[in-house]
N, CA, C and O atoms as a Tinker XYZ file with bonds, in Angstrom:
   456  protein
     1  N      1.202000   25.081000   -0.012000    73     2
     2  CA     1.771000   24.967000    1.320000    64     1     3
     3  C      2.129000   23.511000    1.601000    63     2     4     5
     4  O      1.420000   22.569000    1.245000    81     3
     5  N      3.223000   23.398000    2.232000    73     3     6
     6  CA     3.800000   21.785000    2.899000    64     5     7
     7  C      3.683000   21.707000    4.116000    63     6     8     9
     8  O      4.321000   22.311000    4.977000    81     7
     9  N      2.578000   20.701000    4.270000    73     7    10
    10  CA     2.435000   20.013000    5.533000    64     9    11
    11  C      3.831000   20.413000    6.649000    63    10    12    13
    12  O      4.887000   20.972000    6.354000    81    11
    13  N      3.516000   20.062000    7.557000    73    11    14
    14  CA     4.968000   19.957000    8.564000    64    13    15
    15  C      4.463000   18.751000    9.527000    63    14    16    17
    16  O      3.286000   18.958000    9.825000    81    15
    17  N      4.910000   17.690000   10.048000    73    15    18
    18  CA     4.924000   16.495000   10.367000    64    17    19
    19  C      6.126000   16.644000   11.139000    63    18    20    21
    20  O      7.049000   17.249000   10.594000    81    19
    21  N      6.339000   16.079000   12.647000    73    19    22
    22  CA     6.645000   16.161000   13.489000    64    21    23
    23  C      6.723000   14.830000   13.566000    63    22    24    25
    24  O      5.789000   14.080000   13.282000    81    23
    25  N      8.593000   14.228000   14.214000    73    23    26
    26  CA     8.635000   12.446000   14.033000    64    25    27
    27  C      7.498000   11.941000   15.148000    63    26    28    29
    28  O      6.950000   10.884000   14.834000    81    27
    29  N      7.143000   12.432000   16.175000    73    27    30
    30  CA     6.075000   11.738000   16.980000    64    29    31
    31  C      4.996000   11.465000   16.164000    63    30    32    33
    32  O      4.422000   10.378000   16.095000    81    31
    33  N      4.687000   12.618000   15.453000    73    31    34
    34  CA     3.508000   12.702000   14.152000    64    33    35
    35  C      3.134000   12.021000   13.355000    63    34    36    37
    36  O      1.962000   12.066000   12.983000    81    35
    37  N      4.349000   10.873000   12.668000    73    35    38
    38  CA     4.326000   10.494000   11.591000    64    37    39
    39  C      3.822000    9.560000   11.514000    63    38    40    41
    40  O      3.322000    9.271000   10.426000    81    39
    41  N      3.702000    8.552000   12.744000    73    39    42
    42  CA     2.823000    7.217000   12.418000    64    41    43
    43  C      1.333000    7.576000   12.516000    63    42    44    45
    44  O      0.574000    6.694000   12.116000    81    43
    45  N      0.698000    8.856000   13.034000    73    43    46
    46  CA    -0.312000    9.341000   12.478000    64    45    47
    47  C     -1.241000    9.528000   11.651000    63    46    48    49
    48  O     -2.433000    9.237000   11.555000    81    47
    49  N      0.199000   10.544000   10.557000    73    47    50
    50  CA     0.522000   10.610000    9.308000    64    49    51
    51  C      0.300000    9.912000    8.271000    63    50    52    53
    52  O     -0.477000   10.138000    7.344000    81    51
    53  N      1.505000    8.428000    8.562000    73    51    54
    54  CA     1.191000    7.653000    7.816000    64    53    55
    55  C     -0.203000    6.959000    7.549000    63    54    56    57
    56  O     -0.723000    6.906000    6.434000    81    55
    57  N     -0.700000    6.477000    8.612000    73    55    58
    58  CA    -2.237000    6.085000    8.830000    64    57    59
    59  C     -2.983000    6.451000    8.018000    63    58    60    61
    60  O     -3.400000    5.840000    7.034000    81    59
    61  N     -3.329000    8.034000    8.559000    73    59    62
    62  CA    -4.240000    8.963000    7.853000    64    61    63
    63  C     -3.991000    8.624000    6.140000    63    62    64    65
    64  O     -4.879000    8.065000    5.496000    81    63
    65  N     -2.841000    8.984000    5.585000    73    63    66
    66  CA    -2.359000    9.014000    4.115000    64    65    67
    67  C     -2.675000    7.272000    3.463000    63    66    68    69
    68  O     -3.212000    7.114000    2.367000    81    67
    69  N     -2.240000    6.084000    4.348000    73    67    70
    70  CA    -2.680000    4.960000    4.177000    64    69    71
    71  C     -4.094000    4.725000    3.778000    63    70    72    73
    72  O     -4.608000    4.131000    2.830000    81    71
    73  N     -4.613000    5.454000    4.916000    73    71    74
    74  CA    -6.406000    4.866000    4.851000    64    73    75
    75  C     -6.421000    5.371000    2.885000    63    74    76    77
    76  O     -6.784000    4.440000    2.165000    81    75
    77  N     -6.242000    6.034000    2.516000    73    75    78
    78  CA    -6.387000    6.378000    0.887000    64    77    79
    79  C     -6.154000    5.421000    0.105000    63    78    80    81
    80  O     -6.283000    5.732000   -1.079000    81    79
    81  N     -5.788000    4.112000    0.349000    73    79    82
    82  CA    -5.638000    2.975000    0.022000    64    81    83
    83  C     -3.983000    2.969000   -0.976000    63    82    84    85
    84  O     -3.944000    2.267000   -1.987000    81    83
    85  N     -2.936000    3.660000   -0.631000    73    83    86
    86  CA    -1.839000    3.564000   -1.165000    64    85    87
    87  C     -0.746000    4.234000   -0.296000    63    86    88    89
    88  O     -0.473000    5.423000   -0.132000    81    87
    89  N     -0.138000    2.954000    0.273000    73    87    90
    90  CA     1.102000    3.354000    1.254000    64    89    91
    91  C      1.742000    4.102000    0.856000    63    90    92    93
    92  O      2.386000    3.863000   -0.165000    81    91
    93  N      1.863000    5.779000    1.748000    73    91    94
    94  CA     2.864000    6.572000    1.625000    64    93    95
    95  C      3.825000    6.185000    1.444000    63    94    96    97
    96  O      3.868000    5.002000    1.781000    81    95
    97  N      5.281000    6.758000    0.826000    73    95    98
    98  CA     6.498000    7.098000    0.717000    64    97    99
    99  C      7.413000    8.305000    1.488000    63    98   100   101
   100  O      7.311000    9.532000    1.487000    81    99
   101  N      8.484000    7.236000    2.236000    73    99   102
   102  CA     9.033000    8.392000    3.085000    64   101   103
   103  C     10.263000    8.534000    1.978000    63   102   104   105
   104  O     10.803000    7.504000    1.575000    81   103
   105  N     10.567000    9.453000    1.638000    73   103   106
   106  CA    11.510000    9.920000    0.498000    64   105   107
   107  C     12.689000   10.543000    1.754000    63   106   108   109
   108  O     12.397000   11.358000    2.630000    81   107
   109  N     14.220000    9.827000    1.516000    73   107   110
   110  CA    14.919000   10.604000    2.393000    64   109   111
   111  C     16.057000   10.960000    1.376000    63   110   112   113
   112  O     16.501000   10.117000    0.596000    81   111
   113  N     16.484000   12.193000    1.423000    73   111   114
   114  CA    17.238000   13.134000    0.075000    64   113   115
   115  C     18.520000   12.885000    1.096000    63   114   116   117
   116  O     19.479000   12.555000    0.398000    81   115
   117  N     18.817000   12.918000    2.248000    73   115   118
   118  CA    20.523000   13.079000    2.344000    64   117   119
   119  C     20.883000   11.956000    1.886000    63   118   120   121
   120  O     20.249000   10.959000    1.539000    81   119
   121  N     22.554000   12.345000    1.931000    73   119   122
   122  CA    23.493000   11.968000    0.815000    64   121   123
   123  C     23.915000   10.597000    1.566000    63   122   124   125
   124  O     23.985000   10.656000    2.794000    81   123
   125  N     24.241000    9.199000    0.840000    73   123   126
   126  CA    24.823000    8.260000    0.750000    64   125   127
   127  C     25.826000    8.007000    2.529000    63   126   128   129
   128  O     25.799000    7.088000    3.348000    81   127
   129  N     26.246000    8.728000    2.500000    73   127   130
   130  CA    26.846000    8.882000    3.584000    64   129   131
   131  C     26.457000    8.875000    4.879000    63   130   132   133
   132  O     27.113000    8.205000    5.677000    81   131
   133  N     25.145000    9.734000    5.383000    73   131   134
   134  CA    24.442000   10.165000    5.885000    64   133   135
   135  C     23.696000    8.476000    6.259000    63   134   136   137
   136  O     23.958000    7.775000    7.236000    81   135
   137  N     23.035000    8.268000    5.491000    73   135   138
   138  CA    21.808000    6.921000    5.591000    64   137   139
   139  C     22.781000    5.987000    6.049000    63   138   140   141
   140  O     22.308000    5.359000    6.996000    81   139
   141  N     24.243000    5.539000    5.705000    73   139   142
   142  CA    25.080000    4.356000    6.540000    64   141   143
   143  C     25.286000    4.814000    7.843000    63   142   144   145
   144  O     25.739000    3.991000    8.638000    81   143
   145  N     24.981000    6.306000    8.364000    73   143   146
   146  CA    25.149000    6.831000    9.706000    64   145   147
   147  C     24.361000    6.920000   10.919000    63   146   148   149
   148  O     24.580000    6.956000   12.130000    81   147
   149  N     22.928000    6.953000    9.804000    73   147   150
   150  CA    21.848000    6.870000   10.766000    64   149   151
   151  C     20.736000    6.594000    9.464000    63   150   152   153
   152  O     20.805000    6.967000    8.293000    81   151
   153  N     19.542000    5.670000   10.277000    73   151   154
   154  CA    18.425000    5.724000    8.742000    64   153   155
   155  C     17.397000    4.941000    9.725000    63   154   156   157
   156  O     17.681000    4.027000   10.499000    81   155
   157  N     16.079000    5.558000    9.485000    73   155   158
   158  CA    15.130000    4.394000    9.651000    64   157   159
   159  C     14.164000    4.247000    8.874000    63   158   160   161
   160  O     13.875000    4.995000    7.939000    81   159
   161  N     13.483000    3.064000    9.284000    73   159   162
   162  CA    12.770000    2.307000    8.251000    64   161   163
   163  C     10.817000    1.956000    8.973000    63   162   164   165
   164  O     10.426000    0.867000    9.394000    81   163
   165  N     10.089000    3.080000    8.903000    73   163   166
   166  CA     8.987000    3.039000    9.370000    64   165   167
   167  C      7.976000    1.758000    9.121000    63   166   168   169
   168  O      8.031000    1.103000    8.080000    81   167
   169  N      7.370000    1.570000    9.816000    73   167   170
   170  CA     6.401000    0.485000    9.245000    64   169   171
   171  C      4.993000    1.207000    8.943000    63   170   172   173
   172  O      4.353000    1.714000    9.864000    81   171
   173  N      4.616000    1.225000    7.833000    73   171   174
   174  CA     3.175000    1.420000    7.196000    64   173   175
   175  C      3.442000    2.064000    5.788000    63   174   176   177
   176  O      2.618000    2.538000    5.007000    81   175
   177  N      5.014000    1.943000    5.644000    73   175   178
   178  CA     5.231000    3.061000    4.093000    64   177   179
   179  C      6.871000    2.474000    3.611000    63   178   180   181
   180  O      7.744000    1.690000    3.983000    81   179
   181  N      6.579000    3.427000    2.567000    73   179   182
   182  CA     8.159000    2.439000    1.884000    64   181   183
   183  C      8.801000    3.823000    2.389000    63   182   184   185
   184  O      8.377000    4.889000    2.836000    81   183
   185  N     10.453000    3.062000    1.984000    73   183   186
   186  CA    11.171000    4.238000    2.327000    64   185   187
   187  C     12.118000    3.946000    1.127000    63   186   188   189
   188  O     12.538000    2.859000    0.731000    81   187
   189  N     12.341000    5.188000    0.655000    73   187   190
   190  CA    13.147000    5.142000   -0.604000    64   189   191
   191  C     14.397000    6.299000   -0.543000    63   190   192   193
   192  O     13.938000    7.440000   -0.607000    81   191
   193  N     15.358000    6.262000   -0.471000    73   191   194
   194  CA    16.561000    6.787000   -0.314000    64   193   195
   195  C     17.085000    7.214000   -1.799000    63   194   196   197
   196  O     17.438000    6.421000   -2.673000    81   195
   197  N     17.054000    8.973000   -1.922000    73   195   198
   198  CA    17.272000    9.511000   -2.843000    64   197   199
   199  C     17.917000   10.868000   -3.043000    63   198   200   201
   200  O     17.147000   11.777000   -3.352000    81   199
   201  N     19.275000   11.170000   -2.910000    73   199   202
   202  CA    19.518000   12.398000   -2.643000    64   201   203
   203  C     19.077000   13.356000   -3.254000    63   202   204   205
   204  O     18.866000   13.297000   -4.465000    81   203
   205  N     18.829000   14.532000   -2.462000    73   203   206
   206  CA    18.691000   15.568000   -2.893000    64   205   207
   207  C     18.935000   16.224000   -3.995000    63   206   208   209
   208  O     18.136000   17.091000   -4.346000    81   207
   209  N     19.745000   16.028000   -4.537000    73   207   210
   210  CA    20.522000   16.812000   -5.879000    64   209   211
   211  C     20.297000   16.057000   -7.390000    63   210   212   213
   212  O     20.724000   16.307000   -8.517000    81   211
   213  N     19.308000   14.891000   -6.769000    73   211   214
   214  CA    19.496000   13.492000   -8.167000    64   213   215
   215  C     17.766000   13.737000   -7.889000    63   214   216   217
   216  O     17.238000   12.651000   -8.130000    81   215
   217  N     16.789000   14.672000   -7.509000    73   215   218
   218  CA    15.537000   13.984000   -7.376000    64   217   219
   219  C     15.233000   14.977000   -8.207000    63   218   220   221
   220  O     14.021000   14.892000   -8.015000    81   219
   221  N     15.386000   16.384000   -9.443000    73   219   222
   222  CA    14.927000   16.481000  -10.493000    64   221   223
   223  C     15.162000   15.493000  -12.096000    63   222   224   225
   224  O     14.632000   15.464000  -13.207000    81   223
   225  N     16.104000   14.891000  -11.491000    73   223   226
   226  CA    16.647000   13.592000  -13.038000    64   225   227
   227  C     15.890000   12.964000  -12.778000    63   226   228   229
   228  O     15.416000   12.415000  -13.773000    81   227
   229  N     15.139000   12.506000  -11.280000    73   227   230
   230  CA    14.518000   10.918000  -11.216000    64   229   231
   231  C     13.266000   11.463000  -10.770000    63   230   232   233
   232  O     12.782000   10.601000  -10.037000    81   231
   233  N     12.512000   12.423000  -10.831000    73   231   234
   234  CA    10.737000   12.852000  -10.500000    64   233   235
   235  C     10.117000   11.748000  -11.087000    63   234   236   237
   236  O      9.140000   11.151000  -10.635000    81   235
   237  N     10.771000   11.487000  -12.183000    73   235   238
   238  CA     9.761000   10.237000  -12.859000    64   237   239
   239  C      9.481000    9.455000  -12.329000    63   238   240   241
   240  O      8.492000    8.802000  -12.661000    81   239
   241  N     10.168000    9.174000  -11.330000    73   239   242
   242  CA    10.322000    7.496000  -10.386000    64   241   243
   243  C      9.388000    7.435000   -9.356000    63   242   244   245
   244  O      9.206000    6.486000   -8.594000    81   243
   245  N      8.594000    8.899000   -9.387000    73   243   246
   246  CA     8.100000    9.117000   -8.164000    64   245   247
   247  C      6.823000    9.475000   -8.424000    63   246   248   249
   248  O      6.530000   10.448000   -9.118000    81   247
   249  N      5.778000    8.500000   -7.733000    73   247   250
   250  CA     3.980000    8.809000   -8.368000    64   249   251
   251  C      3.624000    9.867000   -7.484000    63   250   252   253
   252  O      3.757000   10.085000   -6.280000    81   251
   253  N      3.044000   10.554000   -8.628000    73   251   254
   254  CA     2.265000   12.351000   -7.994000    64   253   255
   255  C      1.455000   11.601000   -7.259000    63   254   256   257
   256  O      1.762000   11.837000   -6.091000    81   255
   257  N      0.246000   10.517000   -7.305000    73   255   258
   258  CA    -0.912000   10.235000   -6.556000    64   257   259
   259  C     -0.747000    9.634000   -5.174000    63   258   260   261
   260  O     -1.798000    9.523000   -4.542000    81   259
   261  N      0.594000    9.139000   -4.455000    73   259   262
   262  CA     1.244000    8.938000   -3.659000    64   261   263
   263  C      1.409000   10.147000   -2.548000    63   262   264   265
   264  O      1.765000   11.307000   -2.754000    81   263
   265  N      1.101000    9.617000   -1.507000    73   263   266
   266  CA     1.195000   10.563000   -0.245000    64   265   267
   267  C      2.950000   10.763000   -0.240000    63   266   268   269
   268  O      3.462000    9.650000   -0.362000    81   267
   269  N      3.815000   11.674000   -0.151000    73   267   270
   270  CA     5.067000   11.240000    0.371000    64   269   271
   271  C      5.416000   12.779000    1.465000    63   270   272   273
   272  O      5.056000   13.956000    1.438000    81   271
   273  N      6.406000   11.840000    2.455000    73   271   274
   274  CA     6.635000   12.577000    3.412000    64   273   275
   275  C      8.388000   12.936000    3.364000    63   274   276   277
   276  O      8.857000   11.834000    3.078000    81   275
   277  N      9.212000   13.617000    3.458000    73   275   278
   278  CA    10.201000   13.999000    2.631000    64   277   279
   279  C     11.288000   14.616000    4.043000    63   278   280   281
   280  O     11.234000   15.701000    4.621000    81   279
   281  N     12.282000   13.368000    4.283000    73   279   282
   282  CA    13.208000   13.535000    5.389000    64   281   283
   283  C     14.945000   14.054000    4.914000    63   282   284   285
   284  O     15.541000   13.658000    3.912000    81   283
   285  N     15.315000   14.731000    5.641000    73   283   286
   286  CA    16.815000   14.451000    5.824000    64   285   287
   287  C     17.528000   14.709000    6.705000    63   286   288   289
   288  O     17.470000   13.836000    7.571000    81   287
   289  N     18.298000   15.614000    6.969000    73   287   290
   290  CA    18.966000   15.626000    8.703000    64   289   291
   291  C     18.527000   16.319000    9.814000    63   290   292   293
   292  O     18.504000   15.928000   10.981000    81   291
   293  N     18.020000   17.868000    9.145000    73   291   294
   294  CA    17.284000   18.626000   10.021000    64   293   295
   295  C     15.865000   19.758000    9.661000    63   294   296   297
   296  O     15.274000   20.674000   10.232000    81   295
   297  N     15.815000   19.226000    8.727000    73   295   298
   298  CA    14.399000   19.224000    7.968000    64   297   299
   299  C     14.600000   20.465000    6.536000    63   298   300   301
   300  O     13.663000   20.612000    5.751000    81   299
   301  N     15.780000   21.187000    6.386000    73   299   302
   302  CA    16.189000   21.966000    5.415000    64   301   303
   303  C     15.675000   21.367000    4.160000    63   302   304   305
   304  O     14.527000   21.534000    3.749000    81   303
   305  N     16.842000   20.464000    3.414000    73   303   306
   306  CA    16.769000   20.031000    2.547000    64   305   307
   307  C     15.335000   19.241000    2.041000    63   306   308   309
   308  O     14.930000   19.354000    0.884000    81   307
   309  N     14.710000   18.520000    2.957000    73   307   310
   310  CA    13.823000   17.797000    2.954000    64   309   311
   311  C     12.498000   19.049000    2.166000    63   310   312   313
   312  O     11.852000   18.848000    1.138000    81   311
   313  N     12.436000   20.383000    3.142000    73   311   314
   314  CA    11.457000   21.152000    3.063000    64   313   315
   315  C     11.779000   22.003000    1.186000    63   314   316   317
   316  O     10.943000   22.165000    0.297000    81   315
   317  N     12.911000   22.282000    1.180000    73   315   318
   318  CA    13.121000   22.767000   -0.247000    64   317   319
   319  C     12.687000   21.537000   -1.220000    63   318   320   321
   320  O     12.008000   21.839000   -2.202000    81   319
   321  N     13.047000   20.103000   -1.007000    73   319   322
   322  CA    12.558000   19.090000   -2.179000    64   321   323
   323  C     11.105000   19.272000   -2.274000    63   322   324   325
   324  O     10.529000   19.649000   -3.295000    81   323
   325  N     10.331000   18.877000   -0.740000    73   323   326
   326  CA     8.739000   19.194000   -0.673000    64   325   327
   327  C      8.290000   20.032000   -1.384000    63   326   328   329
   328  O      7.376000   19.727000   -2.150000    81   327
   329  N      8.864000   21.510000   -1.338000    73   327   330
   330  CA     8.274000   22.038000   -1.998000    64   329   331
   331  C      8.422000   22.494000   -3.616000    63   330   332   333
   332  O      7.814000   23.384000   -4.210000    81   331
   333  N      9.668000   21.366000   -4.219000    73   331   334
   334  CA     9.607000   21.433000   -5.105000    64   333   335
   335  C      8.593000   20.334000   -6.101000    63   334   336   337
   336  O      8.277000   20.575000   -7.266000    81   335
   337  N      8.187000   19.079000   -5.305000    73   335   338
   338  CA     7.484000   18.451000   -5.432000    64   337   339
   339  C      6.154000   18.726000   -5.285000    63   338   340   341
   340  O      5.353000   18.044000   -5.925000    81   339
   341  N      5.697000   19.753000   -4.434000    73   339   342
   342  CA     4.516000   20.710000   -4.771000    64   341   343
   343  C      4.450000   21.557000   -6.180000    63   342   344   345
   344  O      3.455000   21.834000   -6.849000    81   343
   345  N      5.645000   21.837000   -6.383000    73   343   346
   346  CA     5.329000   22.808000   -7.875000    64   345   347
   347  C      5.444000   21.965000   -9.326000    63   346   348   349
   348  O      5.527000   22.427000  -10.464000    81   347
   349  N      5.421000   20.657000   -8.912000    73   347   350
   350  CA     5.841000   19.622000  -10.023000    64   349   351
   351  C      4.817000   18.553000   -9.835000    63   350   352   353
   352  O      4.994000   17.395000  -10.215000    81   351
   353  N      3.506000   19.074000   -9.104000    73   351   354
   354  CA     1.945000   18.546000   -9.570000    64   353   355
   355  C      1.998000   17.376000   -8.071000    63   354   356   357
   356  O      1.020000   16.628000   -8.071000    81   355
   357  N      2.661000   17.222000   -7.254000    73   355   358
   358  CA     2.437000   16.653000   -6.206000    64   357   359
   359  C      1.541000   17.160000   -4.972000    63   358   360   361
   360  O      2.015000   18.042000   -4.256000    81   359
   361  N      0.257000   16.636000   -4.690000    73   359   362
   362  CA    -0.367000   17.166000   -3.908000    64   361   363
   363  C     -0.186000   16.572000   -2.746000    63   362   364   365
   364  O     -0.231000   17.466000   -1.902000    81   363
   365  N     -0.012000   15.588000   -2.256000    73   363   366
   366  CA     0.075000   14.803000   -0.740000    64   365   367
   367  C      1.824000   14.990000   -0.170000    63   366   368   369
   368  O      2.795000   14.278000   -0.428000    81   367
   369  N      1.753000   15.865000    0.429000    73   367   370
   370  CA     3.489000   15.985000    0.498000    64   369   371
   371  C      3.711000   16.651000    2.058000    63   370   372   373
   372  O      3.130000   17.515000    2.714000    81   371
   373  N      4.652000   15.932000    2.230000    73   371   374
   374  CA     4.890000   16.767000    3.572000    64   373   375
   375  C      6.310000   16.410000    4.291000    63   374   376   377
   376  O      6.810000   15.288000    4.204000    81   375
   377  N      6.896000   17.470000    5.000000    73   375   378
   378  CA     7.816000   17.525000    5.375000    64   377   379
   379  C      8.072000   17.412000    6.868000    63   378   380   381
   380  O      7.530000   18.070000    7.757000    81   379
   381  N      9.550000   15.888000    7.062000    73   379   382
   382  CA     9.746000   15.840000    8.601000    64   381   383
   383  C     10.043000   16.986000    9.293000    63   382   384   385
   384  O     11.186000   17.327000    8.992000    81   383
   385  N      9.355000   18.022000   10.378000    73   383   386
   386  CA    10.122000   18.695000   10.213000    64   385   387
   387  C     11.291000   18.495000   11.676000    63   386   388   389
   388  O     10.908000   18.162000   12.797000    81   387
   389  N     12.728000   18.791000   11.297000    73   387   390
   390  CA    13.662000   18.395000   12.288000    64   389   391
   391  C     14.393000   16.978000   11.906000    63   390   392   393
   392  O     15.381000   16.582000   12.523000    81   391
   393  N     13.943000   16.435000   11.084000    73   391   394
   394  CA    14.824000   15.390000    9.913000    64   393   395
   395  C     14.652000   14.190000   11.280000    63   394   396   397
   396  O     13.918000   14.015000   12.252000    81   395
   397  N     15.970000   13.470000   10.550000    73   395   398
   398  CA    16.430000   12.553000   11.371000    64   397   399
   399  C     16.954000   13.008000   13.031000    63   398   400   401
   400  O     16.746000   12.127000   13.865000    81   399
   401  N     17.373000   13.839000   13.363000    73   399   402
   402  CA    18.166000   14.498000   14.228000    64   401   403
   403  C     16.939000   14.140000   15.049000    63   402   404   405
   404  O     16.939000   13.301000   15.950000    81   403
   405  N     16.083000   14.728000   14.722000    73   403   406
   406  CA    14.202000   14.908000   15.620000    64   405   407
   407  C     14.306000   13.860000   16.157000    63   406   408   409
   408  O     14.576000   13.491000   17.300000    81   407
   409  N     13.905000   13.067000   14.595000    73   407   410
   410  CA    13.467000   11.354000   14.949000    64   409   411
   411  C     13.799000   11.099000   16.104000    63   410   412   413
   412  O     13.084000   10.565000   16.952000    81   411
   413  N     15.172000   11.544000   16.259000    73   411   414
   414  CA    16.079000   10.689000   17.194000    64   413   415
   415  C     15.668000   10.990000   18.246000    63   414   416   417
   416  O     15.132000   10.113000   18.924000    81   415
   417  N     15.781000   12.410000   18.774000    73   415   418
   418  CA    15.897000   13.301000   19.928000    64   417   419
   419  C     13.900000   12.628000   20.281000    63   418   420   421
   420  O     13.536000   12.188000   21.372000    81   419
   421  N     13.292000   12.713000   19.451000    73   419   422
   422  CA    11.982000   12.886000   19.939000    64   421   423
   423  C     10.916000   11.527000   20.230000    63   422   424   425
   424  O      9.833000   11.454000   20.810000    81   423
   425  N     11.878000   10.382000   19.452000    73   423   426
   426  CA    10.767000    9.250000   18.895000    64   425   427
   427  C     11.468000    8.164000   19.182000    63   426   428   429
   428  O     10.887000    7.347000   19.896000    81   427
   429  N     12.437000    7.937000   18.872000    73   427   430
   430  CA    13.841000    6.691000   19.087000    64   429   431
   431  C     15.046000    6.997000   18.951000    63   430   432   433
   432  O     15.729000    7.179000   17.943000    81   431
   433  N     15.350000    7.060000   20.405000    73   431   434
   434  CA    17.026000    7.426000   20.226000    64   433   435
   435  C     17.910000    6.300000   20.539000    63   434   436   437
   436  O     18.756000    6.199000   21.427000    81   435
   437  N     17.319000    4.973000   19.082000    73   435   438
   438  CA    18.500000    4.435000   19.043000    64   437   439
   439  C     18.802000    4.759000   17.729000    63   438   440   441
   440  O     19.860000    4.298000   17.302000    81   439
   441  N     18.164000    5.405000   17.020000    73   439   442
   442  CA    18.849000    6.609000   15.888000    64   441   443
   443  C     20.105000    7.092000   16.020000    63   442   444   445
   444  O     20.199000    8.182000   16.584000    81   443
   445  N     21.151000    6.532000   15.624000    73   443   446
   446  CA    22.173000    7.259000   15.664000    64   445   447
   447  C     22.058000    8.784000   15.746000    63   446   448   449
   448  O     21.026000    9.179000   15.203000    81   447
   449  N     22.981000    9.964000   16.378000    73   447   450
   450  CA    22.841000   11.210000   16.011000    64   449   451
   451  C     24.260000   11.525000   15.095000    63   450   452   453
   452  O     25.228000   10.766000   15.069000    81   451
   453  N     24.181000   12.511000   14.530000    73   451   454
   454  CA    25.693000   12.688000   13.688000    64   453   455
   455  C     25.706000   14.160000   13.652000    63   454   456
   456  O     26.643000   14.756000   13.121000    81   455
């Protein structure tokens, strides 16, 4: 099962996953396009920008022992990667749910919307 994390949630989130002594990863899968439109950049975790369609070539790049929380516009895409990263030995995983769109609407709307 994948977490669901809510953008009010996430500095929570992050915390909680921090105290484990290794800053989460917010993994955001939309496409190139998308991140010059709207993107943010949390403080307590890295954020690594990786589309969706390129993150079975590059799993390697990405440590199983790592908390990661897994964004993109309205939490679709994000929730299918999560849980493919659950079946590919990732246990700390969880999904924004409501993407960026949320973020915006719920946490900071100087988030662009698109």
């Amino acid at each position: 099962m994948v977490e669901q994390i809510t953008p009010e949630g996430f500095a929570a989130w992050t915390q909680a996953a921090g105290a484990q002594g290794t800053a989460p990863l917010l993994l955001d899968v939309r496409e190139p396009a998308e991140w010059r439109a709207a993107s943010v950049a949390p403080q307590g975790c890295e954020l690594l920008q990786m589309p969706m369609h390129t993150v079975p070539a590059r799993l390697a790049e990405l440590d199983r022992d790592r908390p990661v929380a897994v964004l993109c516009h309205h939490g679709g895409r994000s929730m299918q990667v999560a849980m493919f990263l659950r079946q590919h030995g990732f246990e700390r995983v969880a999904n924004v749910a409501g993407g960026i769109d949320a973020w915006s609407r719920q946490l900071d709307p100087s988030v662009p919307r698109y």
